[in-house]
N, C-alpha and C positions, 0 to 999 in steps of 0.2 A: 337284543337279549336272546338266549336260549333257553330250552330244556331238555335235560341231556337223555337221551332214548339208546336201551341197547341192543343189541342185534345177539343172536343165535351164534352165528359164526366168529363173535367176538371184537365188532367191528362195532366202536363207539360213535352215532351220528348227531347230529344236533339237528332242531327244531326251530330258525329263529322269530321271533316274536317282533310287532313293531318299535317297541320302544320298553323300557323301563317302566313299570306302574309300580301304582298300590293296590292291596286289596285287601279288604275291611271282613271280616268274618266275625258272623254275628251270635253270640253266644249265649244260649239257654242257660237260666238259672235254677238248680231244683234245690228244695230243703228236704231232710231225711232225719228223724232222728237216731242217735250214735251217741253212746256213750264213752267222754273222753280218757285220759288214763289217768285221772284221780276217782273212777267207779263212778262220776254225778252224770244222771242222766240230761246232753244238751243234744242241741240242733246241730246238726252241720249244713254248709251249702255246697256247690259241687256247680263249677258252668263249663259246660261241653257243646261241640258241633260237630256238622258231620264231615266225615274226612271220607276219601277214594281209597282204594288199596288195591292194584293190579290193574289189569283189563282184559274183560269187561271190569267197569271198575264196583270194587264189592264196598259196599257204605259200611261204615264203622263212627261210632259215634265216640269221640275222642277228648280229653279231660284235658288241656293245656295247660302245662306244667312247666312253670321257672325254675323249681325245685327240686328238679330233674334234669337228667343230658339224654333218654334213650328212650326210642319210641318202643311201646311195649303191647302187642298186639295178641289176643285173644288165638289160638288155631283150632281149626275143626278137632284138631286131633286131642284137645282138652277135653275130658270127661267130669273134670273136675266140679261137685256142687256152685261151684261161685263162676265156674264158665258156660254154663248151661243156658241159665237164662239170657246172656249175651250172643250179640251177631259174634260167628268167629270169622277169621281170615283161613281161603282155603287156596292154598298155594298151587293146588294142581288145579283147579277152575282158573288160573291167571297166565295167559301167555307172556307176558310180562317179569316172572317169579323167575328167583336166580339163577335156574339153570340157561336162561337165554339171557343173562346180563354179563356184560365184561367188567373181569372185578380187577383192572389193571392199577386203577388207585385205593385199593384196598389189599388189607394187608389177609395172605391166604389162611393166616393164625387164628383168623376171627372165623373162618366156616368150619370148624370143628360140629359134628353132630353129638360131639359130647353135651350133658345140662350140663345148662347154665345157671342161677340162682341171684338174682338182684332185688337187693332188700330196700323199699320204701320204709318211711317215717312209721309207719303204721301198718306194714304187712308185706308180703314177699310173691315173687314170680320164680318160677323154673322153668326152660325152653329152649331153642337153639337158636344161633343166629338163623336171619334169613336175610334176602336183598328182592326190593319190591320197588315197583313205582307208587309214589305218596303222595296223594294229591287234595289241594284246599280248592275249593270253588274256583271258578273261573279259570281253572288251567294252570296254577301254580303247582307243577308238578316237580318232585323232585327223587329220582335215584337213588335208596336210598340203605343203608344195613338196620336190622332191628331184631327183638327179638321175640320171636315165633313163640308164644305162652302155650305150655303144656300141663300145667298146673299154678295153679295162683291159690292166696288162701282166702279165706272167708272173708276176712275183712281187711282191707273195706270194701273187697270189690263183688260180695255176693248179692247186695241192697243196692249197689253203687249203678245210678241212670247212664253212666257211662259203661264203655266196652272195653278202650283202652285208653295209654295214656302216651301222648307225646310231649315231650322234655325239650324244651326250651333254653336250657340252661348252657352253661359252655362246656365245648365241647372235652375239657378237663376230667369232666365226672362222667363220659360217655364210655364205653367199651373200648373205643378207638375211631379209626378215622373210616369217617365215613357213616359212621351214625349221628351226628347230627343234624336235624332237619332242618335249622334256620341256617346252618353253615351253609349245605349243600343249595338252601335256596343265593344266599349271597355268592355260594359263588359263578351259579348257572345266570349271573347276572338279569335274573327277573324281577328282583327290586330296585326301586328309583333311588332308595338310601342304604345301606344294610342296617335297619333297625327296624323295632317291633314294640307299638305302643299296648295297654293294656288299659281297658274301662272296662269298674264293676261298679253295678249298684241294684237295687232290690229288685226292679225287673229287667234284668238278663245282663249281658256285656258286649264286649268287642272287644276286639284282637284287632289293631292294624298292622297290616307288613307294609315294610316299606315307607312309613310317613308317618305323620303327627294328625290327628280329627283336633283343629282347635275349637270345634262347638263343643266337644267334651269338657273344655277346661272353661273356668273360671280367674283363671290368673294365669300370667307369667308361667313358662319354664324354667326353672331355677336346675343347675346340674352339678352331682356328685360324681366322684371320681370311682370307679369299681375297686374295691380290697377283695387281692388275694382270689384272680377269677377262678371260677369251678360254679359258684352261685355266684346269682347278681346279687353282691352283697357289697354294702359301706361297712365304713368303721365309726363306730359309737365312741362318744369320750366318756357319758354319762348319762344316765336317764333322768328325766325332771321331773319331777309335782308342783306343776303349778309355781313354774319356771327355777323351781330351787332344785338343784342337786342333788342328788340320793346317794352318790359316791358305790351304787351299787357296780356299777362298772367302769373299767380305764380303757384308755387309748391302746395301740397294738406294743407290745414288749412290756407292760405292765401285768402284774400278777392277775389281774380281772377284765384282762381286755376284753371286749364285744366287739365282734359283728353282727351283724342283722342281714338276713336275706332276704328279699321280695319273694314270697313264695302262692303264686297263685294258686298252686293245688294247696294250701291247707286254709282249711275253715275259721280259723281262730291266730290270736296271736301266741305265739308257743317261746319257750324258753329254756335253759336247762333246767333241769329238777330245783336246785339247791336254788338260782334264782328267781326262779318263775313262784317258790314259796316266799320268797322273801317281799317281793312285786306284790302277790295279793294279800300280805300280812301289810305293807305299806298302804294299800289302796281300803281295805277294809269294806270292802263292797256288801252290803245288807242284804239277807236272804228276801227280806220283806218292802224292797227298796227303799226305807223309811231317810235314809242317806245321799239319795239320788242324784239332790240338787246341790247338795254340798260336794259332793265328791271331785276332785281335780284335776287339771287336764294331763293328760298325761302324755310327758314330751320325749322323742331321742334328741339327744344334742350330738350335730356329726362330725366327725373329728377332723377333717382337714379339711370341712368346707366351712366349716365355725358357723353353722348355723343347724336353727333345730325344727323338728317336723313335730305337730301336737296332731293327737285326739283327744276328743271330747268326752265324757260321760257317754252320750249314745253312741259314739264309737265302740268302745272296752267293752261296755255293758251289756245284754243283752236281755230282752224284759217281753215276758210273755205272761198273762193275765194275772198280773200285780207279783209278779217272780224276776226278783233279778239277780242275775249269775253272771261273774265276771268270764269277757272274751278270751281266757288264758290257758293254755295246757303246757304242760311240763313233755320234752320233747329233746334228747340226748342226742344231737348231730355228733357222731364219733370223730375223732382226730384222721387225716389230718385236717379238715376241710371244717370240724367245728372246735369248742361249742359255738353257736349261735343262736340268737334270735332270729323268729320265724314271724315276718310281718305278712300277713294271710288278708282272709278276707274282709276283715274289719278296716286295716289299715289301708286295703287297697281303694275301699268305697269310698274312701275321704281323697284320696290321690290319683290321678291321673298318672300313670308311669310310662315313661318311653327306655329304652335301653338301645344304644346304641355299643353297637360291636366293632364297628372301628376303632369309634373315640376311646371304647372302653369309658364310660360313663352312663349315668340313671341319671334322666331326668324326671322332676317333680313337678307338680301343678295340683292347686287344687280343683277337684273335681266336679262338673257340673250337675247338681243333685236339687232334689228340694229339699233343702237343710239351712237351720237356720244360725250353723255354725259361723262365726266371725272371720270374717278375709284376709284378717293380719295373724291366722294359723299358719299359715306359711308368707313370711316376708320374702318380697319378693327385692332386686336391685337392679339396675337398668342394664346392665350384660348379659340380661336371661338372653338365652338362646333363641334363635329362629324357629319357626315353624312350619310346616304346611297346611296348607288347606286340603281337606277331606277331598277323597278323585274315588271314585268307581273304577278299577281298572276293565279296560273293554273286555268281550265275551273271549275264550279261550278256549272251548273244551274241552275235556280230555278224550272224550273218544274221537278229535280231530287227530290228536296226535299221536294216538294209537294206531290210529288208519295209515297216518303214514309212516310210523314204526313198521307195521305189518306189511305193506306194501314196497317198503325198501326192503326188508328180509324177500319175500318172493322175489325179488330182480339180483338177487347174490346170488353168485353159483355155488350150492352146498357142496362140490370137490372141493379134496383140499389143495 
């Protein structure tokens, strides 16, 4: 495998590595409170690690996002209240930084120094392309366009333990080519699979690239087909209580179609407006949990793979000294790419997810927690998928491959 390093003079080298790995990156959990967009004041969660950016390489602590496509990166040159208290990225400390990259597979439309403005679920960035090397632990670096934040607004990123955010998502909803990071990694062939598994749960996570942790799981993989990529998103036929039908949604070219995205970066299960009322006017969740143990599980049924994913009461719920408030916010995905449902971090803690970019499919499992939720929440059938077992990929580091970045630029002759 490689990773792809650019030269000054415009001469693109490679780095090769010994073999294809995986590598596991281990993700902090912080809670904050944040009030959602029906005014009640909840928790959020937020799990981040740290990420490289240039060389020397400058640490940025970064918020992995499926419901996203574009890494978005804080710059010195923000003055902005909500960039202050964050590390920025500072392009001229980076030998590395676009002006020593060849942007031969990119397109020259994207380096406009014109703002740019890309709106998140919950608040917005302005700033200009950049092109940087992007690096996870162990030397997984990747080549990469993004965009250099010169202003961002207060929320959520003024509270937010993270700096910036890298988008996971496909490369549909990204700027263009060459901003996506899991792309550029599968295609610099440094993973063993082109896929990226996802474990959340109360203390901390993991990200794997490249492979499946089957200690995270507790069952089978079970795999849906990807709708409509841009998000990793399935198609819903129906939502259930307590396995009965709510007829609140239909399959796709029906008047009420859903999708559902896997969306790491949000804290809650989210919905559109008009549904997401209708879900907690169905659930009926008690301010004084006096309802708790009654209340239902609450299922997606998926639509081409005919089978359905549950949570529990202490999934949805969320309950802090005798207060319980349903896991739900109202959240307007605009056309073309919604409306959808936004399965965040409640759904994620119950589910092990892997995403696979070739097959174009999510797979499911449930996830290895102390809960004392039931195992036939997700039936499993004897074609689940194959696995891997958990590997450390060996050491890599990036300032090896910067040294001989640097080292090849000095033996070119700068005539032209």
């Amino acid at each position: 495998m490689c990773a792809l390093a650019m030269l000054a003079t415009g001469l693109c080298v490679s780095f090769a590595f010994a073999e294809a790995t995986t590598l596991a990156v281990q993700l902090t959990r912080h809670w904050r409170p944040l009030p959602d967009s029906w005014g009640r004041h909840q928790s959020t969660v937020e799990y981040f690690a740290e990420v490289e950016v240039g060389y020397p390489g400058q640490r940025l602590r970064m918020t992995f996002d499926t419901g996203s496509a574009n890494v978005v990166i804080p710059s010195i040159h923000c003055s902005a209240p909500s960039c202050m208290p964050h590390r920025r990225y500072d392009a001229g400390q980076s030998s590395t930084s676009e002006r020593r990259l060849c942007l031969e597979d990119v397109e020259s439309s994207n380096y406009s120094r014109e703002a740019v403005t890309l709106t998140f679920g919950t608040g917005q960035v302005t700033g200009h392309y950049a092109k940087d090397v992007v690096c996870l632990g162990q030397g997984f670096c990747a080549a990469l366009s993004f965009l250099e934040a010169t202003n961002q607004s207060e929320h959520p990123f003024l509270s937010a333990p993270f700096d910036g955010v890298l988008g996971l998502a496909f490369p549909q909803l990204s700027e263009g080519p060459g901003f996506s990071f899991f792309d550029e990694l599968v295609k610099s062939r440094q993973l063993a699979r082109p896929i990226f598994s996802v474990y959340f749960s109360l203390g901390g996570g993991e990200i794997m690239f490249g492979g499946v942790d089957s200690r995270r799981m507790r069952s089978e993989l079970r795999w849906a087909p990807v709708w409509n990529p841009g998000f990793w998103q399935v198609s819903l036929s129906d939502i259930t209580l307590d396995g009965q039908r709510t007829e609140l949604c239909g399959a796709p070219g029906s008047f009420r179609a859903c999708g559902a995205a896997l969306d790491t970066g949000t804290s809650a299960l989210a919905a559109p407006t008009r549904l997401a009322r209708q879900l907690a006017e169905r659930l009926q969740v008690e301010r004084d949990c006096s309802n708790f143990h009654t209340l239902p599980i609450l299922g997606f049924l998926l639509d081409e793979a005919d089978w359905e994913l549950q949570l529990a009461p202490e999934d949805y719920v969320g309950q802090d000294e005798g207060s319980c408030e349903l896991q739900l916010m109202a959240v307007d995905v605009p056309r073309p790419h919604g409306p959808l449902l936004l399965l965040g971090d409640p759904f994620l803690r119950r589910y092990y997810t892997v995403y696979d970019r070739q097959r174009m499919l999510i797979g499911f499992a449930l996830a290895q927690q102390n809960s004392s939720a039931p195992q036939e929440m997700l039936q499993m059938t004897e074609d689940s998928c194959d696995v891997d077992e958990a590997g450390l990929s060996p050491a890599r580091l990036q300032e090896q491959a910067a040294a001989m970045l640097l080292s090849a630029q000095d033996s070119q002759d700068p005539s032209p």
